[in-house]
Legacy VTK file of the C-alpha trace (Angstrom):
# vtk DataFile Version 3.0
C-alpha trace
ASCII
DATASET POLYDATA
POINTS 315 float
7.736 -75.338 0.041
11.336 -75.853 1.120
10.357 -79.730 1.771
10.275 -80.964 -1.722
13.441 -78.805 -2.872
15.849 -81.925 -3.563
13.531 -85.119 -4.514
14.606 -87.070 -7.015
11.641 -87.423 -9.831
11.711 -90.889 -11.991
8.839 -89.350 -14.783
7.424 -86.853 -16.539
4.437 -86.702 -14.515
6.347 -86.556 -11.224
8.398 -83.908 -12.200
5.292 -81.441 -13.213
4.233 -82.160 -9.652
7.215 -81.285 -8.457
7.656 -78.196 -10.262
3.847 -76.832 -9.340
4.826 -77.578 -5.587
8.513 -75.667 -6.079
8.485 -72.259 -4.297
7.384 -69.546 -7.305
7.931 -65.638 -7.186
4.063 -65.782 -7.696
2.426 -68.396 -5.125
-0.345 -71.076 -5.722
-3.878 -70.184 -4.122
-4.096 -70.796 -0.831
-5.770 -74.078 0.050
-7.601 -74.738 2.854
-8.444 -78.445 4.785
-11.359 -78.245 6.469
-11.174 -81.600 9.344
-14.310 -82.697 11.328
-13.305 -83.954 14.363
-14.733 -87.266 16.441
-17.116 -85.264 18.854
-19.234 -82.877 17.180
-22.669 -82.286 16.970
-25.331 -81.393 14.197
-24.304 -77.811 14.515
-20.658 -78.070 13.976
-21.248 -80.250 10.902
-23.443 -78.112 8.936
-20.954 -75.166 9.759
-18.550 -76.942 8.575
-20.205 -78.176 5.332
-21.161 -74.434 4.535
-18.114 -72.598 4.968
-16.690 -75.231 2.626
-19.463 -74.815 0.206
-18.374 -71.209 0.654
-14.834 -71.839 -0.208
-15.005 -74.271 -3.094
-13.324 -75.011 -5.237
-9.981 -74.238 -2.755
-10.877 -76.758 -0.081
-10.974 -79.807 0.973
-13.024 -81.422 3.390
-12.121 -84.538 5.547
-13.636 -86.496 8.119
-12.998 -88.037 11.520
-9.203 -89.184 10.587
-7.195 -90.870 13.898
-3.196 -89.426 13.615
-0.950 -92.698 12.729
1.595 -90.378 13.980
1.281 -90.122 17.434
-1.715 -92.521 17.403
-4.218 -89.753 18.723
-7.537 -89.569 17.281
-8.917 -86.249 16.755
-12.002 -87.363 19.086
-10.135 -86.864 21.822
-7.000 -84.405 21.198
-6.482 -81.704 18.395
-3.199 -83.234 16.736
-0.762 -80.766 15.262
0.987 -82.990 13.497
-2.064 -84.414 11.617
-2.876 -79.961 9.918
1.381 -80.712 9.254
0.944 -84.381 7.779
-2.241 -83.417 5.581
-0.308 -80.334 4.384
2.134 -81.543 2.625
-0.253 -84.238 1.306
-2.541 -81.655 -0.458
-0.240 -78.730 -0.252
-2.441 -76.463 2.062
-1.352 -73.928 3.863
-4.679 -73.334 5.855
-6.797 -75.521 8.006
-10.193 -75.395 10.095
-11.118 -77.755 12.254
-14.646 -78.146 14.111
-15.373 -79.985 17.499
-17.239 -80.014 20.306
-17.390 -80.868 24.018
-18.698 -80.047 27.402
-16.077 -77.235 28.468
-16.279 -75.751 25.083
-19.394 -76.445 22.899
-19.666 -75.468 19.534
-16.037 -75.367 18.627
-14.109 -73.657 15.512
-10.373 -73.408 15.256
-9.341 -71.122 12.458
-5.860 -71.725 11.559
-2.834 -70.940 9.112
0.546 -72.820 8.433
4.259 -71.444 7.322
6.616 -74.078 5.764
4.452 -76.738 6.609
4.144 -75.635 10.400
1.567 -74.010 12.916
1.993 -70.073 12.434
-1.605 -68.982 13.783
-4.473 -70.452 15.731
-7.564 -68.754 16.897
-10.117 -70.746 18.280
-13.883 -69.730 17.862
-17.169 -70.611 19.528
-20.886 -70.528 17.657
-23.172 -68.970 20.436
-26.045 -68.754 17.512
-25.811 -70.313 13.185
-28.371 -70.404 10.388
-27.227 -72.579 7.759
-27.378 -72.015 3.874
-30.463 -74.129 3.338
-32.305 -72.170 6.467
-32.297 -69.079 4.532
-34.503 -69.897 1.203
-33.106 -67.137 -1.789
-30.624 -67.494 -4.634
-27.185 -68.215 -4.036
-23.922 -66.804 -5.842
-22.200 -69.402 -8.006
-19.348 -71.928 -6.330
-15.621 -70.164 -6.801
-17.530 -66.384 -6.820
-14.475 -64.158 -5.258
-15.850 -62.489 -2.392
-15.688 -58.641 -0.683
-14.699 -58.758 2.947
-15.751 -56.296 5.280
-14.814 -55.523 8.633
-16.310 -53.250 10.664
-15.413 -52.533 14.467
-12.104 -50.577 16.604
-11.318 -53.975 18.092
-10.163 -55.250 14.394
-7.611 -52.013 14.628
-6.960 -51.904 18.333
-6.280 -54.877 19.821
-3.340 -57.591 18.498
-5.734 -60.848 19.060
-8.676 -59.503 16.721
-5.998 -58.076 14.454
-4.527 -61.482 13.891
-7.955 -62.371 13.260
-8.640 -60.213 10.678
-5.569 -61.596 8.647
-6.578 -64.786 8.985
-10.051 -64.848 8.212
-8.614 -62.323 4.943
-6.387 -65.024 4.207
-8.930 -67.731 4.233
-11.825 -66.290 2.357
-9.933 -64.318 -0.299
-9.978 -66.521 -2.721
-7.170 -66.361 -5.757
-5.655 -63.119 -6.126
-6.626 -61.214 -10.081
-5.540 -58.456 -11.458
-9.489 -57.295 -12.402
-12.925 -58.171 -11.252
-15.967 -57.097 -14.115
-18.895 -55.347 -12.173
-20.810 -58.083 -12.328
-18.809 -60.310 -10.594
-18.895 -57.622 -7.515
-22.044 -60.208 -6.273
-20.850 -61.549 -3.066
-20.090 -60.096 0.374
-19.083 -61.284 3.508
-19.151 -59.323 6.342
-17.572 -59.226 9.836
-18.469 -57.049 12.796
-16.410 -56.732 16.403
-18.684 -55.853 19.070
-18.707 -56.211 22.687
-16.342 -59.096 22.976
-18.612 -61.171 19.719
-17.307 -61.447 15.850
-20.780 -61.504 13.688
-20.404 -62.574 10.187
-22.821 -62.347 7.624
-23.080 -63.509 4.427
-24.603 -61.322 1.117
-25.500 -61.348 -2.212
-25.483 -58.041 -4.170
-28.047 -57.093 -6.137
-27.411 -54.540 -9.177
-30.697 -52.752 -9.698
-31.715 -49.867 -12.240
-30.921 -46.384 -10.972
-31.812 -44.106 -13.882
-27.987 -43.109 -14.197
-24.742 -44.512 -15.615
-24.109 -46.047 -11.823
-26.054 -48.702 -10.496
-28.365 -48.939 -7.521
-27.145 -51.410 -4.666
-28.928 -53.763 -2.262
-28.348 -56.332 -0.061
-29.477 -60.052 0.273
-28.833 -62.002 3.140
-28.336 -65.567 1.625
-26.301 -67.110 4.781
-24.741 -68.711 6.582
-24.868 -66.258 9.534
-22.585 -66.567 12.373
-22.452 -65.425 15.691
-18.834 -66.124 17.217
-17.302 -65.558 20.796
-13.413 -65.382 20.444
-12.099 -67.813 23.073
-8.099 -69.834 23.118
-5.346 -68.386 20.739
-1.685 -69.516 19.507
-0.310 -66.818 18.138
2.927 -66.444 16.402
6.056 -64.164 17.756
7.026 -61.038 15.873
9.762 -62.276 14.304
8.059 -65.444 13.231
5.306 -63.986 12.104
7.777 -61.213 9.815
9.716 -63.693 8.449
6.194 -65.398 7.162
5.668 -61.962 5.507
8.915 -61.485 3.878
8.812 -61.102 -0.131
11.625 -62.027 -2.451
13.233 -59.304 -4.165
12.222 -60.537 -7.584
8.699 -59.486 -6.624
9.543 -56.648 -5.371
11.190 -55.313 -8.564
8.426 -56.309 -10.235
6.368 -53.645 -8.227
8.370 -50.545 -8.854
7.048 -48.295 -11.045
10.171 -46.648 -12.083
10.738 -46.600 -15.941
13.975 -47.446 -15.889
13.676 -50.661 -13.892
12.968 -53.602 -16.574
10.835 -56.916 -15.640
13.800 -58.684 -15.950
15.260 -57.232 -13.343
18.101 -55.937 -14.400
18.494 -52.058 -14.558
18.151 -50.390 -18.489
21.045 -48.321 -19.441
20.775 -45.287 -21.637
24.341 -44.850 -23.860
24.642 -41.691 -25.539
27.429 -41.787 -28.436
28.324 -40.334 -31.197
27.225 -40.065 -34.977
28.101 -42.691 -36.787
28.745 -42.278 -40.762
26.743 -45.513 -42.468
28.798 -44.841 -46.000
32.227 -46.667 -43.906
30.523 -49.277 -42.069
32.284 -52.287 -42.731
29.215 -54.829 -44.026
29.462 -58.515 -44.401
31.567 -59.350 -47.888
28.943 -61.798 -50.095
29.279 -62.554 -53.813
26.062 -60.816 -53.971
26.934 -57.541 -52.872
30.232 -57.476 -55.002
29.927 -54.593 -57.798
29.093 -56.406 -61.345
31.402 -55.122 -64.095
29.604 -54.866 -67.170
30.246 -52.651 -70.631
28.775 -49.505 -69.640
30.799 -49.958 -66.188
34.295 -50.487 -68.024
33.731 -47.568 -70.089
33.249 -45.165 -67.511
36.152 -46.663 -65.741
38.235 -46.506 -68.801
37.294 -41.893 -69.050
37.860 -41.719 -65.510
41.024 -43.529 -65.376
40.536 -46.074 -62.875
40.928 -48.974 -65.301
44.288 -51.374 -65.276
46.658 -50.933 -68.252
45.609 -54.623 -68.931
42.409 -53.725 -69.564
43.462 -50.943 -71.420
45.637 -52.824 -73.697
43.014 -55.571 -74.697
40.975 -52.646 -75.730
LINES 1 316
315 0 1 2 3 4 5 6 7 8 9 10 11 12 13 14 15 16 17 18 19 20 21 22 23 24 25 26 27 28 29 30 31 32 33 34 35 36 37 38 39 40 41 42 43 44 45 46 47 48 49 50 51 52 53 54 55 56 57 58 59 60 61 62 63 64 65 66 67 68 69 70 71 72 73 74 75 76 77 78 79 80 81 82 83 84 85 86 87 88 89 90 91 92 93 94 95 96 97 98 99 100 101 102 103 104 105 106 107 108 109 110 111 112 113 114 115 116 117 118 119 120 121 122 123 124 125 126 127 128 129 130 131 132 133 134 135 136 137 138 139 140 141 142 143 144 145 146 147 148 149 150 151 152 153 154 155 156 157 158 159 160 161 162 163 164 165 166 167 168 169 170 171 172 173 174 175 176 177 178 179 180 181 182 183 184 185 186 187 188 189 190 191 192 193 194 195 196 197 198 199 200 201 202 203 204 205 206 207 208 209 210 211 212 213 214 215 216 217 218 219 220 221 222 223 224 225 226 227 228 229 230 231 232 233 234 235 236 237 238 239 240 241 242 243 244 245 246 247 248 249 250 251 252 253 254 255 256 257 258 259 260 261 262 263 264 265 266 267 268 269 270 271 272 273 274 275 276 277 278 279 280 281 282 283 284 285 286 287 288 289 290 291 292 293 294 295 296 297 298 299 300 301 302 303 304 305 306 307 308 309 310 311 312 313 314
């Protein structure tokens, strides 16, 4: 968020915006613009309307938009500097975008941006789709958290469906918590590689009675289903792609289990000194700790001798 480091804020208001867009040891959730492009057909809009029903309430979803930029319309030319231009506009750092045409029908581009630029872009084709609504059962409330699953060598293996995998993670996450109650364990997504095709599938877990402490498990299908073929990429280089990983050290302090390493970040010190005697600490002199001299307290002065021949005398 290095591109609003420096603006000058005139009120109140503008400089809470300001501060929620300001880079932060602990980042924002990752939001996600979800474009429609000119050409599209009835399939690539209801794909695009459920996976943003699936990612509410991190999304946004926009429609046919023309770039004033370079005065390209998304009809007719996937503009990079419209995912840049919208970023910084609704601070997202993730984008899909849906089209479709004669060479490649049925189009998805899945893609992720660093500083407000292009990092990753893997581009997706729907061979077969059935939409939420096709698939008649109850559906997991909007913001639910889902469990992703992949399953398949090729998400280990090979660096294209690797990149994948870290995309798609990043995308349909959701915010990151420290705890999740068992009952909120109720949706699943699930990804399979196999023979060249990514197939995801969406669940709904259901918690039933198991006669034990541990519940019994089952499945739900409640959509949409998706049956991809992984075509065009833009991939980032290594060293791109590591510096877009890199952690400050604040956080990383912040991870160390050692004792002796504070949240503050500064290292705790142990001192080891001597015993000290209390009776000879110097204390703050106050009127109220002074020692009152009364009768009984200037007759025992006056046995032990510690009087002053004054006080002696007027005796």
């Amino acid at each position: 968020n290095n591109w609003y480091h420096g603006l000058i804020y005139w009120t109140k208001r503008a400089k809470r915006f300001l501060d929620n867009r300001a880079p932060k040891l602990t980042e924002n959730i990752k939001n996600a613009m979800i474009m429609k492009g000119g050409n599209t057909s009835m399939t690539v809009t209801q794909a695009l309307k459920d996976i943003y029903a699936l990612k509410k309430p991190s999304a946004v979803l926009y429609k046919n938009t023309p770039c004033r930029l370079c005065k390209n319309s998304q009809s007719s030319v996937f503009c990079l500097c419209l995912q840049e231009f919208f970023s910084k506009k609704t601070d997202s750092s993730l984008f899909l975008f849906g089209s479709h045409n004669k060479k490649r029908p049925n189009n998805l581009i899945f893609g992720r941006l660093f500083d407000f630029h292009v990092l990753d872009m893997i581009e997706l084709g729907i061979e077969k789709y059935i939409s939420l609504s096709d698939i008649k059962s109850s559906k997991c409330p909007e913001g639910t958290k889902p469990m992703l699953v992949f399953a398949g060598e090729a998400f280990d293996h090979e660096n294209d469906h690797k990149r994948l995998k870290s995309l798609l993670t990043d995308f349909f996450r959701g915010p990151v918590v420290p705890s999740v109650r068992l009952a909120g364990l109720e949706h699943v997504l699930h990804f399979t590689a196999l023979e060249g095709k990514i197939y995801m599938r969406s669940y709904r877990s259901l918690l039933k009675k198991s006669g034990c402490r541990t519940p019994r498990i089952e499945l739900e299908e409640i959509g949409p289903s998706f049956d991809f073929i992984l075509r065009r990429t833009h991939l980032a280089s290594d060293d791109l792609y590591k510096t877009a990983h890199r952690q400050p050290k604040a956080l990383k302090l912040q991870g160390n289990r050692s004792p002796h390493v504070a949240l503050c970040h500064f290292y705790s010190l142990q001192l080891h000194m001597q015993k000290q005697d209390l009776a000879k600490l110097q204390t703050r002199k106050m009127k109220g700790l002074r020692k009152r001299r009364g009768p009984a307290a200037a007759a025992a002065a006056v046995v032990e001798g510690e009087t002053s021949p004054k006080t002696t005398e007027v005796e």
